[in-house]
N, C-alpha and C positions, 0 to 999 in steps of 0.2 A: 719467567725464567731469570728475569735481571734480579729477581728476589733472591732465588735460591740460588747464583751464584754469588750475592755478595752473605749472604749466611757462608757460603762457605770460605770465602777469603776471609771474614773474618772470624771462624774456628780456624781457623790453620794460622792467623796470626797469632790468635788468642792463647792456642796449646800449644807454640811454639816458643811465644813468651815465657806463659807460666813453666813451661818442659824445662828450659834453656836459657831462660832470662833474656832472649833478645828480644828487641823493642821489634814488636809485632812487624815493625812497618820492612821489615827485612823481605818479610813477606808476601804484606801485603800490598804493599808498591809494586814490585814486577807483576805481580797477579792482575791486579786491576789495571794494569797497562794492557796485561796480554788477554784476558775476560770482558773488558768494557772496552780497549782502545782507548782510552784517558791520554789525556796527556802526559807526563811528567809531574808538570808542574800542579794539576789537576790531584794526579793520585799522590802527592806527597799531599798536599792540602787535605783530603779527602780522608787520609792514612791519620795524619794528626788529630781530624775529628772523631774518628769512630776509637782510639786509643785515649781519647780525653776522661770521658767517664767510669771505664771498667779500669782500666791503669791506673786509677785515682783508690779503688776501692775496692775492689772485687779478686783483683789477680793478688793485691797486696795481702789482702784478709788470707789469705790461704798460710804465706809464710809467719805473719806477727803470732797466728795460733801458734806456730812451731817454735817459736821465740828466735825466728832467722830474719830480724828486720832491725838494722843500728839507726833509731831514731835520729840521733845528732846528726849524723851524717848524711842522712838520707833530707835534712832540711838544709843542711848547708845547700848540699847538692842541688835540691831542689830550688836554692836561689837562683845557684850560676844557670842551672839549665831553664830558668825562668827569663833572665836576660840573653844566655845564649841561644834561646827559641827565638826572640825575638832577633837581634841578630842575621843567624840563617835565613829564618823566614824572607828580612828584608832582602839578604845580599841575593838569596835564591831566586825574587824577583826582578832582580838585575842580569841573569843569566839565560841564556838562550835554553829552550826544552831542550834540544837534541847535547848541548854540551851540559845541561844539568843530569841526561837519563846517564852519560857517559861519566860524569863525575861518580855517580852512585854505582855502575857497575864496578868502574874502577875501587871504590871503597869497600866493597862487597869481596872483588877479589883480593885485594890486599890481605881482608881477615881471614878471608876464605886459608891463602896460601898461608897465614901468620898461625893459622891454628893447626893446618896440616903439617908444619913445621915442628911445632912441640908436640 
């Protein structure tokens, strides 16, 4: 069973990415908190791993076919969010689960209400 629910948290991050461009872990974080019981800090780690190799290749290949991918930018970017993973990662382990699950919800509604806005 612990199989075929993580198959499905990660199709519903994976087509919610590719769907909408969010980074998988939108989804799959509160999922695998509330289908495993994970910790926080657990499912953002967790979240990171399984988004490592298909975000890398797979989700990507879909738009470069379309010619909807700005190379230059997408490597700059890919530096900052290379230092700014490491970063988060570290400060994330400096913060308590219960105020790190609350910082995420709170970022989650932020966009939530920033998109029902426009």
């Amino acid at each position: 069973m612990t199989r075929v629910l993580a198959l499905i948290v990660g199709l519903a991050g994976g087509t919610l990415g590719g769907l909408v461009g969010l980074g998988g872990g939108f989804i799959m974080v509160p999922l695998m908190v509330y289908l495993f019981g994970m910790p926080q800090h657990e499912a953002q780690g967790t979240s990171l791993a399984i988004l490592l190799p298909p975000v890398g290749f797979l989700s990507v290949l879909q738009y470069w076919r379309a010619g909807r991918v700005n190379i230059a930018i997408a490597l700059w970017a890919a530096l900052g969010f290379l230092a700014g993973g490491w970063v988060g990662g570290t400060i994330a382990q400096l913060i308590g689960g219960r105020t790190l699950r609350r910082l995420f919800a709170l970022l989650l509604l932020a966009f939530a209400l920033d998109l029902f806005r426009r």
